[in-house]
C-alpha positions in Angstrom: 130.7 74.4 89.6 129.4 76.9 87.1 126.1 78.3 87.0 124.5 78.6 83.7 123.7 82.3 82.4 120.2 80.9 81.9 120.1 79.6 85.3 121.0 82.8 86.8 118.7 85.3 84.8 115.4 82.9 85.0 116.6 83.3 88.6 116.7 87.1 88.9 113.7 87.0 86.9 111.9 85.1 89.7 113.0 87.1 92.1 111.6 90.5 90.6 108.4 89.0 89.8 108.0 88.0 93.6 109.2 91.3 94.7 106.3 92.9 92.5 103.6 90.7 94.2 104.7 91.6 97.7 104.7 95.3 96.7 101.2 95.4 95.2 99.7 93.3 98.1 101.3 95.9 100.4 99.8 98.8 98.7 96.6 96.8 98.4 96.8 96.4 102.2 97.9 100.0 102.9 94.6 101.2 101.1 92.0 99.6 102.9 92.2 101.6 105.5 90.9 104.4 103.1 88.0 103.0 101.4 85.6 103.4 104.0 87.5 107.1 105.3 87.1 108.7 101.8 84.4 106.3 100.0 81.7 105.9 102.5 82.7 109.1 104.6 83.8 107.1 107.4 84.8 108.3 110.7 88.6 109.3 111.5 88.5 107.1 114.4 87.6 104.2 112.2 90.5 105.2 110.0 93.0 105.5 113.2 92.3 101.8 114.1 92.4 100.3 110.6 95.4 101.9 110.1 96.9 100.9 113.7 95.6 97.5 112.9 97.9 98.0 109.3 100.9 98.8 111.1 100.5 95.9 113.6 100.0 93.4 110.9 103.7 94.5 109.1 104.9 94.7 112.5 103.8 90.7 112.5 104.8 89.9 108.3 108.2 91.3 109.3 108.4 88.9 112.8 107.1 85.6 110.9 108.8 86.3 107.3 112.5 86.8 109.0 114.5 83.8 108.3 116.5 81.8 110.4 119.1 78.8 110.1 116.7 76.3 111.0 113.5 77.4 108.7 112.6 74.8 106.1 114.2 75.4 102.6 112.4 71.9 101.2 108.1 71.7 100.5 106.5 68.4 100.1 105.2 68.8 96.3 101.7 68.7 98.0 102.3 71.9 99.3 102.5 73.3 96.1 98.7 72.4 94.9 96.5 76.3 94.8 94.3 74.2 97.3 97.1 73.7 99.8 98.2 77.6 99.1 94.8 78.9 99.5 94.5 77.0 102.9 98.0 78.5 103.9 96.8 81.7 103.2 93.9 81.5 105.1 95.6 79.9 108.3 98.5 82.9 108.1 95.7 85.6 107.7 94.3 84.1 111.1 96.9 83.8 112.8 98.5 87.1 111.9 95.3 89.0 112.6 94.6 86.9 115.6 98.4 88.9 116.7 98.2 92.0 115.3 94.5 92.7 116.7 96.6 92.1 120.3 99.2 94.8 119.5 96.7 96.8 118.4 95.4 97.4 122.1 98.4 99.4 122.6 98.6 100.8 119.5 95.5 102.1 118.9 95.1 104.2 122.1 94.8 107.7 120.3 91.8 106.2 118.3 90.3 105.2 121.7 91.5 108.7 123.0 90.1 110.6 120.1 86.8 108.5 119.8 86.2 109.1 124.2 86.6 113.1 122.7 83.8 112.9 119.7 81.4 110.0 120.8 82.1 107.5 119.0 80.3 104.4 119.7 82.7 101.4 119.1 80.4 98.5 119.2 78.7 99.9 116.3 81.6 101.1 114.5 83.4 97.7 114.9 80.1 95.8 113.3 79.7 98.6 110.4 80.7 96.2 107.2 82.9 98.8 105.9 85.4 98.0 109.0 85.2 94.8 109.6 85.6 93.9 105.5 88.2 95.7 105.3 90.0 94.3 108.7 89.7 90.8 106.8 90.4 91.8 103.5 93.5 93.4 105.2 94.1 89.9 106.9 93.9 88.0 103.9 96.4 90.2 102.2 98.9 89.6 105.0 98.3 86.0 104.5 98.6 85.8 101.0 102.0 88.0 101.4 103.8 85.9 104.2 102.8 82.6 101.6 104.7 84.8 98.9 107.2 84.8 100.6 107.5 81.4 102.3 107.3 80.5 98.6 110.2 82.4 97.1 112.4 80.9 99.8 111.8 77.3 99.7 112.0 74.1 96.8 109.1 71.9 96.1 110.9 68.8 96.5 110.0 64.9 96.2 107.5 63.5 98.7 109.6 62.5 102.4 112.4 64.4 101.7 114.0 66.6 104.8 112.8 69.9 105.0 116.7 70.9 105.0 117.5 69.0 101.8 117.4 72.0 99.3 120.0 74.8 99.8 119.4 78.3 101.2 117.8 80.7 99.0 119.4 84.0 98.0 121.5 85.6 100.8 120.5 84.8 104.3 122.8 87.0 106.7 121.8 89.8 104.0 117.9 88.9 104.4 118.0 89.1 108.2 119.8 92.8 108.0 117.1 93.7 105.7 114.4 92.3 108.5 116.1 94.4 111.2 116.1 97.6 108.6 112.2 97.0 107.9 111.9 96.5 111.8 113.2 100.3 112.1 111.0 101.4 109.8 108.2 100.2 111.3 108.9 101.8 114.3 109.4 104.9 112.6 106.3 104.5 110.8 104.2 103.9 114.5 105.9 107.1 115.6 104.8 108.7 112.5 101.2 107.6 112.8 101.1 109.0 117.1 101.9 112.4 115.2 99.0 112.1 112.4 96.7 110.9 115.4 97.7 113.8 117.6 97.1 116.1 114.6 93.7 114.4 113.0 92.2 114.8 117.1 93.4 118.4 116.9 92.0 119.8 113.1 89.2 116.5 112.4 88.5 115.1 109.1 88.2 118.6 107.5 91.0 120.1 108.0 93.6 117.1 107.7 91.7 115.2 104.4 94.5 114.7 102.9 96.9 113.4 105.5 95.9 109.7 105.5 96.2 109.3 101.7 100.0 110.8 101.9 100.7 108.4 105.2 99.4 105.6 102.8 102.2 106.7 100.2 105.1 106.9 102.6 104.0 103.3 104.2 104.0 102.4 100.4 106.9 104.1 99.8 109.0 102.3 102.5 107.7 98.8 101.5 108.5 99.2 98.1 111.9 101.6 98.5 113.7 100.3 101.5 116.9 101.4 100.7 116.1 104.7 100.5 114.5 104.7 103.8 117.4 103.7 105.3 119.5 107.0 104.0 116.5 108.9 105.6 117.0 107.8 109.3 120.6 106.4 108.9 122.0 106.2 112.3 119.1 104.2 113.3 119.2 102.0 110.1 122.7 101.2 111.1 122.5 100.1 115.0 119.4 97.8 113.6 121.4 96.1 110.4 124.6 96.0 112.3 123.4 94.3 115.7 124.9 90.5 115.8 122.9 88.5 115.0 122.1 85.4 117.7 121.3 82.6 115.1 124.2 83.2 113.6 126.4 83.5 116.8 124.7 80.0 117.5 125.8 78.5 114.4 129.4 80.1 114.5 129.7 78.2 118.0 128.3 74.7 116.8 131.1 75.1 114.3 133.7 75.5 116.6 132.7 72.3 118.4 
């Protein structure tokens, strides 16, 4: 059956739009980690563990926004209400910075290393409202992108209909590729931040000012540019994007039978 041209471009059209809200919440969530550094003066270890506890939440949006085979593509219409959404929101941002605040005990060990080397007293710089309003404003973000897109991948449909009713949106073998290419970047990006810790320990605020606003732009820049992250690093884009795939494998099997 043929598609109609309209059909097709309000769909692309869509599709941009969404892709435009889940850049600008990402460089909304890459900044907060440099409102209180360059704003209110803040310490670099405060910016070391905001920034770790960045990293840890797209560590956790690119773990719980990866499709699989068996993820709903069908809503109940209720879910579409702004007080359903909002609620959504607020129950991802938990739960994802419930997680990432977990992986961030690993993470953020040159923080802890640098803050044992200056004094810094974490009980009071955890309770400062500069760093813990912009830990949940950083949450909420998260939140409010993994609803985006849960959203862009599902159809409200008609109340008691099967989750499964609607079909797949977009491209799904090509949507798990890009997951495993965003997954090496992330990695890339942790390895990037051990080397600005290393270095901020080593000069201190003064002489590396300007390093944390240019690691915000490259986490920008490979949110919003994947594709020319991958030619960066491209041996390791390729082993990630070209590994099999075990949903798939799954599915391939159940066919067989």
């Amino acid at each position: 059956m043929l598609v109609p041209e309209e059909t097709v471009a309000a769909s692309a059209s869509s599709a941009v739009v969404s892709r435009a809200h889940e850049i600008a919440l990402d460089v909304f969530r890459h900044a907060f980690p440099l409102v209180p550094f360059y704003l209110t003066h803040g310490s670099v270890a405060s910016y070391l563990l905001l920034t770790a506890f960045d990293l840890t939440l797209g560590f956790m949006l690119i773990v719980g926004t990866t499709r699989d085979l068996r993820d709903p593509t069908t809503v109940d219409p209720r879910a579409a209400w702004l007080i359903s959404r909002l609620a959504a929101v607020l129950v991802l941002a938990v739960f994802l910075g419930v997680a990432a605040a977990v992986l961030v005990v690993p993470l953020g060990v040159p923080a802890v290393i640098f803050g044992l080397a200056t004094g810094v007293k974490w009980r009071e710089l955890v309770l400062r409202p500069a760093f813990w309003i912009s830990a949940a404003v950083m949450m909420l973000i998260a939140g409010a992108r993994a609803q985006r897109s849960f959203e862009a991948t599902t159809t409200v449909g008609k109340r008691g209909t099967s989750p499964q009713a609607a079909p797949v949106v977009g491209d799904l073998a090509q949507d798990q590729k890009r997951s495993k290419a965003a997954y090496a970047a992330q990695v890339t990006l942790i390895g990037t931040y051990v080397a600005l810790s290393y270095g901020l320990s080593i000069f201190g605020r003064g002489g590396f000012f300007i390093f944390p606003a240019l690691y915000a732009a490259l986490l920008v820049f490979y949110d919003a540019r994947p594709d020319l992250g991958q030619k960066i690093f491209p041996k390791l884009w390729r082993e990630t994007a070209t590994r099999p795939q075990p949903s798939a494998n799954k599915s391939r099997r159940h066919q067989r039978r």
